[in-house]
C-alpha positions as CSV (number, residue, x, y, z in Angstrom):
1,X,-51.6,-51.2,49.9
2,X,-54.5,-54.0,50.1
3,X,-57.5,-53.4,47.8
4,X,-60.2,-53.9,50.6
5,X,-62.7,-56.5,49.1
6,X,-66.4,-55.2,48.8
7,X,-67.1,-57.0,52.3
8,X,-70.6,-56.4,53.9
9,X,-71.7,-57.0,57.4
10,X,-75.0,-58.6,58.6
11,X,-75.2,-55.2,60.4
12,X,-74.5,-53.1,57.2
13,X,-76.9,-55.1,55.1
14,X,-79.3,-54.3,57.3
15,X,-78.6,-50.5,57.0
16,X,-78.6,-51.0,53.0
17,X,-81.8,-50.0,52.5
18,X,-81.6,-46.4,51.8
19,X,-79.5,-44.3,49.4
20,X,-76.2,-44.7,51.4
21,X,-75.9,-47.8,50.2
22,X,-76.1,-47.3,46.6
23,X,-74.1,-43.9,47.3
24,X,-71.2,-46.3,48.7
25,X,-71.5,-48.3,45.4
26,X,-73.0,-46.3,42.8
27,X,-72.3,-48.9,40.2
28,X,-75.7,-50.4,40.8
29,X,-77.3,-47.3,39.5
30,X,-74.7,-46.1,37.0
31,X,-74.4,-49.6,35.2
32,X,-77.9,-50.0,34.9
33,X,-78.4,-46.5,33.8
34,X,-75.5,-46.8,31.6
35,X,-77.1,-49.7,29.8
36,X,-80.4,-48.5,28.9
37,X,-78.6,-45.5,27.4
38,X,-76.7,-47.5,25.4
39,X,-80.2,-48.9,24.0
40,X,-81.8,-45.6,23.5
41,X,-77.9,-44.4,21.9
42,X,-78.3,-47.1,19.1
43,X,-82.0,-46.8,18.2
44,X,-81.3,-43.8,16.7
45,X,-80.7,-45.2,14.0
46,X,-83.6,-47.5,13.1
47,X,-85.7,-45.0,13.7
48,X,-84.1,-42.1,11.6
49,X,-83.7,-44.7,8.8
50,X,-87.7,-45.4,9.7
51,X,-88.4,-42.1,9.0
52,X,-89.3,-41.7,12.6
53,X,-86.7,-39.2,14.0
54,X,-86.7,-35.5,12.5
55,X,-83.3,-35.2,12.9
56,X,-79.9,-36.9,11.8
57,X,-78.7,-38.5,14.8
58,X,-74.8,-38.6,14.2
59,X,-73.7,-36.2,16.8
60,X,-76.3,-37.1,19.1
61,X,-75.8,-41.1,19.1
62,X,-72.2,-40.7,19.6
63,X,-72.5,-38.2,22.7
64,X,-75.1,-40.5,24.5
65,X,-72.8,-43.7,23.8
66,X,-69.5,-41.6,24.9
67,X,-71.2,-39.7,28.2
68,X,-74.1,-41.4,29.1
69,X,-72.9,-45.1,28.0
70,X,-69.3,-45.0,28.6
71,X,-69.4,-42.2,31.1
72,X,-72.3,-44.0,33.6
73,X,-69.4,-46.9,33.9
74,X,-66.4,-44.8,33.8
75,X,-68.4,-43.1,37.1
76,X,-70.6,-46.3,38.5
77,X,-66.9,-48.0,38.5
78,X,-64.4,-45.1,39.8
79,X,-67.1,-43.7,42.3
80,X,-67.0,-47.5,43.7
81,X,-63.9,-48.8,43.6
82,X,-61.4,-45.3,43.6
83,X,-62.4,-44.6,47.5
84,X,-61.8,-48.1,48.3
85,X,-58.1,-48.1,46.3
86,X,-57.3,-44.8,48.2
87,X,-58.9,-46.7,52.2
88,X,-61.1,-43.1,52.1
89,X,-64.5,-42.2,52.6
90,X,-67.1,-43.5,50.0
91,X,-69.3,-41.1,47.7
92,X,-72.0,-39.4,50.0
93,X,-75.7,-39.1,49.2
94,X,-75.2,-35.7,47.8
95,X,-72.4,-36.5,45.9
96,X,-74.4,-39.8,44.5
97,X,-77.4,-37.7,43.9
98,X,-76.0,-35.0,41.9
99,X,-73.7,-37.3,39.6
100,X,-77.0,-39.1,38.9
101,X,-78.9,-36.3,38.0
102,X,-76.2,-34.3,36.1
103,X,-76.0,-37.8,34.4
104,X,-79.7,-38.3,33.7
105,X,-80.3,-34.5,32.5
106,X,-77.6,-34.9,30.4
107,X,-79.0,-37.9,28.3
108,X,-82.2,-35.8,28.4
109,X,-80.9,-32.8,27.1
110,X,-79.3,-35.1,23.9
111,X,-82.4,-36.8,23.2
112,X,-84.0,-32.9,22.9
113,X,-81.0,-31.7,20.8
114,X,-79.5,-29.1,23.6
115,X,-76.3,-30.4,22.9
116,X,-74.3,-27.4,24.9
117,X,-76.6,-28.1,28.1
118,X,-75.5,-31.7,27.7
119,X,-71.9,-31.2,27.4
120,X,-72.4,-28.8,30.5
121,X,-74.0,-31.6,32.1
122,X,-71.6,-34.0,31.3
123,X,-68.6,-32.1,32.1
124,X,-70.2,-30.8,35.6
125,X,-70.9,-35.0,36.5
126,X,-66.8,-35.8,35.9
127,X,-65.5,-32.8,37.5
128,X,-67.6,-33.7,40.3
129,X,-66.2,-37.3,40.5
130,X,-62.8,-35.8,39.8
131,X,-62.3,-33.4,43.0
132,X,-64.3,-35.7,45.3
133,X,-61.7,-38.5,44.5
134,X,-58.5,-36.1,44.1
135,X,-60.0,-34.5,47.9
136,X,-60.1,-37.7,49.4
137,X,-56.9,-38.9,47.9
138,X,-55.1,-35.8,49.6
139,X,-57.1,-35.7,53.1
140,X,-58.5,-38.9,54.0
141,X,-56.1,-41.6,52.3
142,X,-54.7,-44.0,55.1
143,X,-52.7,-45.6,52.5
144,X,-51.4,-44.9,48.6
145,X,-53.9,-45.8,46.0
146,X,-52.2,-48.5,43.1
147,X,-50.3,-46.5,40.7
148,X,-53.1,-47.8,37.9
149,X,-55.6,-44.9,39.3
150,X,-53.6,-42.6,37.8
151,X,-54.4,-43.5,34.5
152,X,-58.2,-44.1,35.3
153,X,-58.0,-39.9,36.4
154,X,-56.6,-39.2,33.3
155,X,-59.9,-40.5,31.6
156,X,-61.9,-38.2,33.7
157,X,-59.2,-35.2,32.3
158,X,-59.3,-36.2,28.8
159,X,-63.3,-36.2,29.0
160,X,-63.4,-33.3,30.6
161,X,-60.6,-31.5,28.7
162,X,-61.9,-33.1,24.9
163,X,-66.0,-31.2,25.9
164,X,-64.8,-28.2,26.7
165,X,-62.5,-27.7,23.9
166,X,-65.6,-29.2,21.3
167,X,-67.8,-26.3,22.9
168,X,-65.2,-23.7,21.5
169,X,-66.6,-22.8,18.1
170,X,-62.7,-21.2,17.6
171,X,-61.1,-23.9,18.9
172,X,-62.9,-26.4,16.5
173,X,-62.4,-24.1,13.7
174,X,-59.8,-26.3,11.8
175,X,-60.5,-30.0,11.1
176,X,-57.3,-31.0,12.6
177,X,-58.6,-29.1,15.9
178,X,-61.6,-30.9,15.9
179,X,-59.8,-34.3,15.4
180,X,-57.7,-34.0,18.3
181,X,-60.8,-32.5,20.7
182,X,-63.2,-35.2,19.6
183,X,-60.1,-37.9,20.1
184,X,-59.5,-36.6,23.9
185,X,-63.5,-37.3,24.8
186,X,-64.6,-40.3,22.1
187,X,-61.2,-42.4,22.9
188,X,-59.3,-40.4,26.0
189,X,-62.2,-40.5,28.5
190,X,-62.3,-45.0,28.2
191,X,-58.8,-45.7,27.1
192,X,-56.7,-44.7,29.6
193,X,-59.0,-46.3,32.5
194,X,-59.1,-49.1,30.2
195,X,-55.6,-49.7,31.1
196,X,-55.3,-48.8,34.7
197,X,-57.9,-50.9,35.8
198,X,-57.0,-53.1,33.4
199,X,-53.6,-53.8,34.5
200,X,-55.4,-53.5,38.3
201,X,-58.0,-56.5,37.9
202,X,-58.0,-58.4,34.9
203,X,-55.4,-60.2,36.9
204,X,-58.3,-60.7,39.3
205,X,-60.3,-61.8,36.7
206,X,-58.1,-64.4,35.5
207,X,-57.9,-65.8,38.7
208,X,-55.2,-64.6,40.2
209,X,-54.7,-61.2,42.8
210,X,-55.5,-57.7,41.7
211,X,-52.8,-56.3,40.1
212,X,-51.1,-54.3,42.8
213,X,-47.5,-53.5,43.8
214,X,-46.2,-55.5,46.6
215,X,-42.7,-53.5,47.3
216,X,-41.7,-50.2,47.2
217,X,-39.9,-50.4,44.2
218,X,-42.9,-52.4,42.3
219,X,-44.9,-49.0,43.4
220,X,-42.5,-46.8,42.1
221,X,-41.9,-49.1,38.6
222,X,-46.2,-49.4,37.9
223,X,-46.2,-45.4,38.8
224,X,-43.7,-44.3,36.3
225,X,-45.1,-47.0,33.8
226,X,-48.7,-45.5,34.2
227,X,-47.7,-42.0,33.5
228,X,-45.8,-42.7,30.3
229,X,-48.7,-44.3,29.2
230,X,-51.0,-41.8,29.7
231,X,-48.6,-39.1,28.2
232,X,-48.0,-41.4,25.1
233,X,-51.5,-41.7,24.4
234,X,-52.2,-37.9,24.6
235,X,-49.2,-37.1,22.0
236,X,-50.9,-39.9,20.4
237,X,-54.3,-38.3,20.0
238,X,-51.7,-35.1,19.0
239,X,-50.0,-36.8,16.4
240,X,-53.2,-38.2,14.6
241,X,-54.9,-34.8,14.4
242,X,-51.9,-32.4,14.0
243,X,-49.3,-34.6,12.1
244,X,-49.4,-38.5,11.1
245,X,-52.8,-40.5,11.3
246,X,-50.9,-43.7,10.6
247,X,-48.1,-42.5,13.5
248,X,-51.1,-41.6,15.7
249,X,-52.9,-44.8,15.9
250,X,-50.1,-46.6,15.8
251,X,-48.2,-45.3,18.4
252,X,-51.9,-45.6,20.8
253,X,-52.1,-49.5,19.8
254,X,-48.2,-50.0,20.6
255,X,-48.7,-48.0,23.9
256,X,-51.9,-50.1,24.8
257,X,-50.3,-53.7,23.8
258,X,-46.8,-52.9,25.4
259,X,-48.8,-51.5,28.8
260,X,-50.7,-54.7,29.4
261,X,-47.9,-56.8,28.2
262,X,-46.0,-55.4,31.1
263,X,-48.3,-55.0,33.6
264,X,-50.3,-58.4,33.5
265,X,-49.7,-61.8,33.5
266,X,-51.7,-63.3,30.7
267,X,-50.6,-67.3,31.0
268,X,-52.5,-69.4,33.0
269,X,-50.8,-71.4,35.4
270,X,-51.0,-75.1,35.2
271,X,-53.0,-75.8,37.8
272,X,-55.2,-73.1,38.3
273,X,-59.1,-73.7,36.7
274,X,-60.0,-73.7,33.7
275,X,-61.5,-69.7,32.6
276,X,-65.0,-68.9,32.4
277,X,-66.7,-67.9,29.4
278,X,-67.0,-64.4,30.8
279,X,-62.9,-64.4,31.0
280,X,-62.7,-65.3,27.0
281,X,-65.2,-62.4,26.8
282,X,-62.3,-60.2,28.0
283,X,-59.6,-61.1,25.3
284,X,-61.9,-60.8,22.7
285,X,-62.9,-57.3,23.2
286,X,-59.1,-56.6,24.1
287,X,-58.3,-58.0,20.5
288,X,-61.1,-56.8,18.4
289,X,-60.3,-53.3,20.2
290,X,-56.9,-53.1,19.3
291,X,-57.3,-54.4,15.8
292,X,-59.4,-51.4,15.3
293,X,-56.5,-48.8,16.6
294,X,-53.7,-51.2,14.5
295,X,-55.8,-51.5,11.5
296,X,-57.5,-48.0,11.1
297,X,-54.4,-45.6,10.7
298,X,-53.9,-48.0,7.7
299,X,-57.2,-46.9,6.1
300,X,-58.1,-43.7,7.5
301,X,-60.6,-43.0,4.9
302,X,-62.2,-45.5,7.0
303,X,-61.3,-44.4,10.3
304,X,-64.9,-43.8,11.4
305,X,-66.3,-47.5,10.6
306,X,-62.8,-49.3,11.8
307,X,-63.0,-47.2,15.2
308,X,-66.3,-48.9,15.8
309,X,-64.1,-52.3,16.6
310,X,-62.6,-50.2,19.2
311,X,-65.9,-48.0,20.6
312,X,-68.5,-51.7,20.3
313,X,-66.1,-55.1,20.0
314,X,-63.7,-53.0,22.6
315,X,-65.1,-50.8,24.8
316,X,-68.5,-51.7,25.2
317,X,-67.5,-55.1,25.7
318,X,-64.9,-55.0,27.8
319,X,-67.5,-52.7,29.8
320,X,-69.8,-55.3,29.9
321,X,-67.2,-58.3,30.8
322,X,-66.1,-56.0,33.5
323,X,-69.4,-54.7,35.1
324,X,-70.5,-58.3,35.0
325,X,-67.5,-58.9,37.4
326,X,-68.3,-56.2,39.5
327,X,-72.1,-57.6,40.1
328,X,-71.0,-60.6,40.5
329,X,-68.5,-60.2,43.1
330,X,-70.4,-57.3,44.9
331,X,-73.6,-59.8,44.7
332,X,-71.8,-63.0,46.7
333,X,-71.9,-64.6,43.5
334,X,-68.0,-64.3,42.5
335,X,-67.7,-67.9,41.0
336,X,-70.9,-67.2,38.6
337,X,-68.1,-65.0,36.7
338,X,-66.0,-68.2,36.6
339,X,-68.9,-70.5,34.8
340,X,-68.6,-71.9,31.3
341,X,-72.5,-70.3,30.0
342,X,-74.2,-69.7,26.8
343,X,-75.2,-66.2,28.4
344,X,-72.3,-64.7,28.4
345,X,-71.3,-66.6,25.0
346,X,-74.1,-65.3,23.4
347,X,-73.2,-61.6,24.7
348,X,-69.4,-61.7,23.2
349,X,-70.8,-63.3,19.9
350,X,-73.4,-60.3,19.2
351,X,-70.9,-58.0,20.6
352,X,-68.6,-58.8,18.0
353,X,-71.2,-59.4,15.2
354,X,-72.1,-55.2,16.1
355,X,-68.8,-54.3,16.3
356,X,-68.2,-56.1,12.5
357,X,-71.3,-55.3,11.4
358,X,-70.6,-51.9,11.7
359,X,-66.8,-51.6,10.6
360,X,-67.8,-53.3,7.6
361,X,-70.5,-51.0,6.3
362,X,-68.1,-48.2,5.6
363,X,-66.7,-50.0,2.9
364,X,-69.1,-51.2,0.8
365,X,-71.9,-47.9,0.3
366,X,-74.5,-50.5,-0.7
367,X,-75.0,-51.8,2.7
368,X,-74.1,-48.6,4.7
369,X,-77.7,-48.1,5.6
370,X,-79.0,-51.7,6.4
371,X,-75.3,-52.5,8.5
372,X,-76.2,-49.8,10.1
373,X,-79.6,-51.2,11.9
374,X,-78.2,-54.1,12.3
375,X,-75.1,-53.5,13.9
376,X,-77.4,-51.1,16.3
377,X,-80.4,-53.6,16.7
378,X,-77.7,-56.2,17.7
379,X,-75.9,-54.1,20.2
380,X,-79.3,-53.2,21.8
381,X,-80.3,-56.6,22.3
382,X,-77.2,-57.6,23.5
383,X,-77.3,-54.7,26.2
384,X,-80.9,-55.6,26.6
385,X,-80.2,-59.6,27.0
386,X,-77.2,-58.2,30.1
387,X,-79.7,-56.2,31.9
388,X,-82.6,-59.1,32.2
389,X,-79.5,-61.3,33.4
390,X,-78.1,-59.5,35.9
391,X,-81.6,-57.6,37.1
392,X,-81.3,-59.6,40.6
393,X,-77.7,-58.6,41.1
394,X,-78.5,-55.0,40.8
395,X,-80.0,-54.9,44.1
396,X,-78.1,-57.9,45.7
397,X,-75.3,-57.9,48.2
398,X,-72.4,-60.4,49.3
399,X,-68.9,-60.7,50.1
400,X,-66.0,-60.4,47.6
């Protein structure tokens, strides 16, 4: 199986005007989208503490990060690239149109407190995604898609799964119950995709070839490797709710750590150049996110602020590291992910000062509040700063 390069015509750039195009890569709307959620997801906070918002916005930040944040790239990026793995059709314009809105009603419906229309929302958009990539996996495949997919669909079942069990008042009656359906949407829905498309193209990143199989056997090895990493982190998110926190997350970081061990091929070779700054972007938020799995079961009266170094220095990111990739390549401008740039220095470094910022503040009740809007007012800006640099790419096309 070759992963067919975004490659665009004269002819087909020429076409690109209308909403086919962005149907066939929906991560130009989804990314942006994503973004500005993620700004509007951390102002909460300033402006409860402000006095400005009615409401306390616990529940309501974290669903807009988790589904309109982390799902918009969860979809922008499988709804691009999981056609093109599988050599099927791309998204149509229905199918584009109606993840969008489900998407964009769903942030809505947060913002005015509906949080069961949101979920709906929310788990309508991924179920969506999910049978059109499953349909065209089955029917219209003319080759096997890398064994990695398989954990990027398990995101889409976790998030799926993890809503619809938290909209079950006697489901959720037990903390423990709770635990384990808030762990399947806040961690399961980016986690296991984390990994698949990890181990499928930070290889690519780091200047070498996406990471697929080349022989039968490789195919067969990555496969079996992929699934016992998805079912290791679901008995994970088990064992933390139902049994041993500590086991839990550990267990999930050892998973995670022995997966990408595996699967990629982390030193550089001698002669290949030197990484951009975008590329050290990538090990940080794989190491900030794993310290916060390592370190939490340790201190799981502090679970919440510690799982921030996985949701900001981690995921979000690593989501911004990797989208930037994506634009970059799908814009003709792969080697500007290759520079050495204060940009995307300045992006990792407020990154991590978020993800810190707000770790820390759980620990010392003095400086819950003001950690608070400043770990958000940092993130924003960072997600701001990313938007403003990539606004051309948005809308630009180029070869792979």
């Amino acid at each position: 199986m070759k992963f067919p390069a975004c490659k665009h015509s004269r002819k087909a750039t020429q076409e690109s005007k209308g909403l086919t195009w962005l149907a066939a890569e929906p991560f130009r709307l989804f990314f942006l989208s994503g973004a500005v959620w993620s700004i509007i997801g951390v102002s909460l906070w300033p402006l409860f503490y402000a006095g400005m918002l009615p409401f306390y916005p616990g529940i309501t930040h974290a669903r807009i990060m988790m589904e309109c944040f982390g799902g918009a790239f969860v979809v922008g990026f499988l709804g691009t690239a999981g056609p093109r793995m599988a050599s099927a059709p791309k998204l149509s314009t229905f199918e584009l149109l109606g993840l969008f809105a489900l998407h964009s009603a769903g942030g809505i419906f947060h913002l005015r407190l509906m949080l069961e229309e949101a979920d709906r929302c929310f788990i309508a958009m991924l179920v969506l995604l999910l049978t059109g990539l499953l349909i065209r996996v089955a029917r219209f495949r003319t080759s096997a898609p890398p064994p990695q997919m398989v954990l990027g669909l398990t995101g889409l079942i976790c998030g799926i799964t993890g809503t619809i069990l938290l909209r079950q008042p006697e489901f959720i009656a037990s903390l423990e119950m709770d635990r384990f359906a808030g762990l399947l949407l806040y961690q399961g829905l980016l986690l296991p995709p984390v990994l698949g498309i990890g181990s499928f193209l930070f290889p690519r990143m780091l200047g070498g070839e996406f990471g697929e199989p080349k022989t039968s056997d490789q195919q067969r090895f990555k496969l079996a490797g992929a699934i016992l990493a998805a079912l290791l982190i679901v008995v994970s998110f088990f064992l933390e709710a139902f049994r041993s926190p500590m086991a839990g997350y550990l267990l999930r970081a050892g998973t995670a750590a022995v997966y990408l061990l595996m699967e990629i091929k982390w030193r550089r070779e001698a002669a290949s150049s030197p990484r951009g700054s975008l590329a050290t972007g990538l090990f940080w938020a794989l190491g900030i996110g794993w310290l916060g799995m390592a370190t939490a079961g340790f201190c799981y009266e502090h679970h919440v602020g510690l799982d921030h170094l996985l949701y900001i220095g981690g995921f979000g990111l690593l989501i911004l590291v990797v989208a930037s990739r994506v634009l970059f390549g799908h814009g003709g401008e792969l080697a500007g992910f290759s520079k050495i740039s204060w940009t995307p220095r300045i992006l990792i470094l407020m990154a991590v000062v978020a993800a810190t910022t707000r770790a820390s503040a759980d620990f010392w009740p003095k400086i819950l509040i003001s950690h608070h809007q400043y770990a958000a007012w940092t993130w924003g800006l960072c997600a701001l700063i990313w938007l403003v640099w990539h606004r051309r790419r948005f809308l630009k096309q180029g070869d792979d």
